[in-house]
C-alpha distance (Angstrom), angle and dihedral (degrees) to the residues before:
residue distance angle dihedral
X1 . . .
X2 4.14 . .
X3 4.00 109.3 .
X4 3.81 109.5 -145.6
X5 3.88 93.7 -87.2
X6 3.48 92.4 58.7
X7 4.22 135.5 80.7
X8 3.59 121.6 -133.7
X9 4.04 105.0 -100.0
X10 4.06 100.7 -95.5
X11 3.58 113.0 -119.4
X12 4.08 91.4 -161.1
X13 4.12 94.1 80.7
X14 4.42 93.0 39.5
X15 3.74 105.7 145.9
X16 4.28 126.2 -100.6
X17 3.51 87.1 -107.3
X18 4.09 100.6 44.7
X19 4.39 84.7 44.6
X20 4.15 79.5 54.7
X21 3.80 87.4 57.1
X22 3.78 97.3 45.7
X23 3.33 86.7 53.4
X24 3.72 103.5 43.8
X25 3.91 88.1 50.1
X26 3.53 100.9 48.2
X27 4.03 93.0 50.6
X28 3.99 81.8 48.5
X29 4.00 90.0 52.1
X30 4.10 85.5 46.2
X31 3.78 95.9 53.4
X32 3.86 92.5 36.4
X33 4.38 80.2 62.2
X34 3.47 88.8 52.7
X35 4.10 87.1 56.0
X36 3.45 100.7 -107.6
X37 4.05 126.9 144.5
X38 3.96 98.5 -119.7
X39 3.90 127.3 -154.4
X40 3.43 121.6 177.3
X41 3.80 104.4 -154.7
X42 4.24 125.8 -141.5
X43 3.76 101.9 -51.1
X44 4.05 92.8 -142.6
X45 4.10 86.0 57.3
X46 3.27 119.8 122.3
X47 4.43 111.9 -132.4
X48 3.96 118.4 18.6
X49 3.67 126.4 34.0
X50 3.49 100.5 -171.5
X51 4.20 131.9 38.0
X52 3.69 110.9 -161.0
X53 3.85 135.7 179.5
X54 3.92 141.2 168.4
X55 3.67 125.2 -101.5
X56 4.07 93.0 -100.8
X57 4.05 82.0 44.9
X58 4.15 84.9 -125.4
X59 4.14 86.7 120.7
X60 3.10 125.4 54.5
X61 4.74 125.6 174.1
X62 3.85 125.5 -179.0
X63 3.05 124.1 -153.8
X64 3.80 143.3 -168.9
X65 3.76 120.1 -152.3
X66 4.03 137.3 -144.6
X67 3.54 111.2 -164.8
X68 3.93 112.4 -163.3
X69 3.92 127.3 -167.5
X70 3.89 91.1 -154.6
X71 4.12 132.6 4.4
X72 4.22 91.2 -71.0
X73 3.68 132.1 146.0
X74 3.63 110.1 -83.4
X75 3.99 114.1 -118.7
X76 4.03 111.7 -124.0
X77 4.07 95.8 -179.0
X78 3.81 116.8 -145.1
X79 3.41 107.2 -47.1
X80 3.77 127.4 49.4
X81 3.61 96.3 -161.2
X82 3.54 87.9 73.3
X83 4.18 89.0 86.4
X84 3.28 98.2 111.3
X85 4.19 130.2 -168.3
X86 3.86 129.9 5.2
X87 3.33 103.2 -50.3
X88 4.04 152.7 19.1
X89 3.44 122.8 -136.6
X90 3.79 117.0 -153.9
X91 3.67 106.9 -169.2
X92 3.75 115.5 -179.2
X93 3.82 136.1 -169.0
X94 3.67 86.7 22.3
X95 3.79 96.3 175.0
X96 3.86 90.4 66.9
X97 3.61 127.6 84.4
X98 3.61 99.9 -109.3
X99 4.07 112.2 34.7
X100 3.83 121.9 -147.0
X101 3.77 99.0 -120.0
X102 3.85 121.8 -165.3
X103 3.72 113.7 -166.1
X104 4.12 116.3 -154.5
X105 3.49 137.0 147.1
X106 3.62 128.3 -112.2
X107 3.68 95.5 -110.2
X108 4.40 85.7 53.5
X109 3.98 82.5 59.4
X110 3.95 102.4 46.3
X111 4.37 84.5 53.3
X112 4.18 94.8 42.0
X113 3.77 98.1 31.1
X114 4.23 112.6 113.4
X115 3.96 112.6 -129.7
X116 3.84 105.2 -138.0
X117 3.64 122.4 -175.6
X118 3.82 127.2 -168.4
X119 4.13 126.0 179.4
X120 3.78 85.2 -22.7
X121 3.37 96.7 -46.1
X122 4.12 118.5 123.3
X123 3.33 122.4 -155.3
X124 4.36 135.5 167.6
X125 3.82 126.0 -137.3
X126 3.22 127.0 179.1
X127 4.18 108.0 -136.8
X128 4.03 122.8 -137.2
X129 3.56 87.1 -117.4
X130 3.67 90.7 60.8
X131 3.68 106.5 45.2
X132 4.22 92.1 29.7
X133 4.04 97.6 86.4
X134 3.83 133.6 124.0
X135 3.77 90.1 -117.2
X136 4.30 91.6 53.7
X137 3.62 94.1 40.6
X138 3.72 126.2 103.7
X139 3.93 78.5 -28.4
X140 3.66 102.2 157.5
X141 3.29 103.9 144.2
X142 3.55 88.5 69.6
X143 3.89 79.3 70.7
X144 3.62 88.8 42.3
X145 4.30 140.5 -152.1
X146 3.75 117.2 -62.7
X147 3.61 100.5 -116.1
């Protein structure tokens, strides 16, 4: 709790890492609505962020997440066969208390994503303009209800 001599913490300068975990945790609170058993996996893992499965455990989803501070292009890396799992979260404007979320799947990304190259280095992005559309946002029914 602050005393009177000091601010409340400042959630405008939160690290890449701690943005990340907002976002991984508020897709987790999103899917646990839709009554799915939610498991973040280890957060320095390479491939899936997020292990899901249905009450009955008959259903399971993976999913990867992309946790954005403000409505930016997404960063891909090199190699856009590292998607991994069912499907991509976008989650945008992370520090606020309701997230734009854009829901696609991994195969959506490979066809949209932007090839950059710099001094010989490649890398993919996927644009705002790409991922920002009425059928990716706040689509999770694409992900579906447990049950």
């Amino acid at each position: 709790m602050n005393g009177p001599d000091q601010a409340a913490p400042s959630s405008r300068g939160l690290s890449p890492q701690t943005i990340g975990n907002v976002g991984l945790y508020y897709v987790c609170y999103r899917l646990s609505l839709a009554g799915w058993n939610v498991m973040p996996t280890a957060r320095n893992a390479r491939g899936v962020d997020i292990v899901a499965y249905s009450q009955d455990a008959t259903q399971t989803r993976t999913i990867q997440v992309k946790a954005l501070s403000r409505r930016n292009p997404v960063p891909l890396g090199g190699d856009l066969e590292r998607l991994y799992g069912d499907f991509v979260v976008v989650c945008c404007n992370a520090r606020e208390a309701r997230p734009d979320c854009f829901v696609l799947t991994p195969k959506e990304i490979r066809r949209l994503a932007h090839r950059g190259e710099k001094d010989g280095e490649v890398s993919f992005w996927l644009q705002p303009r790409q991922y920002d559309k009425a059928r990716f946002r706040e689509a999770w029914k694409r992900i579906g209800r447990s049950g």
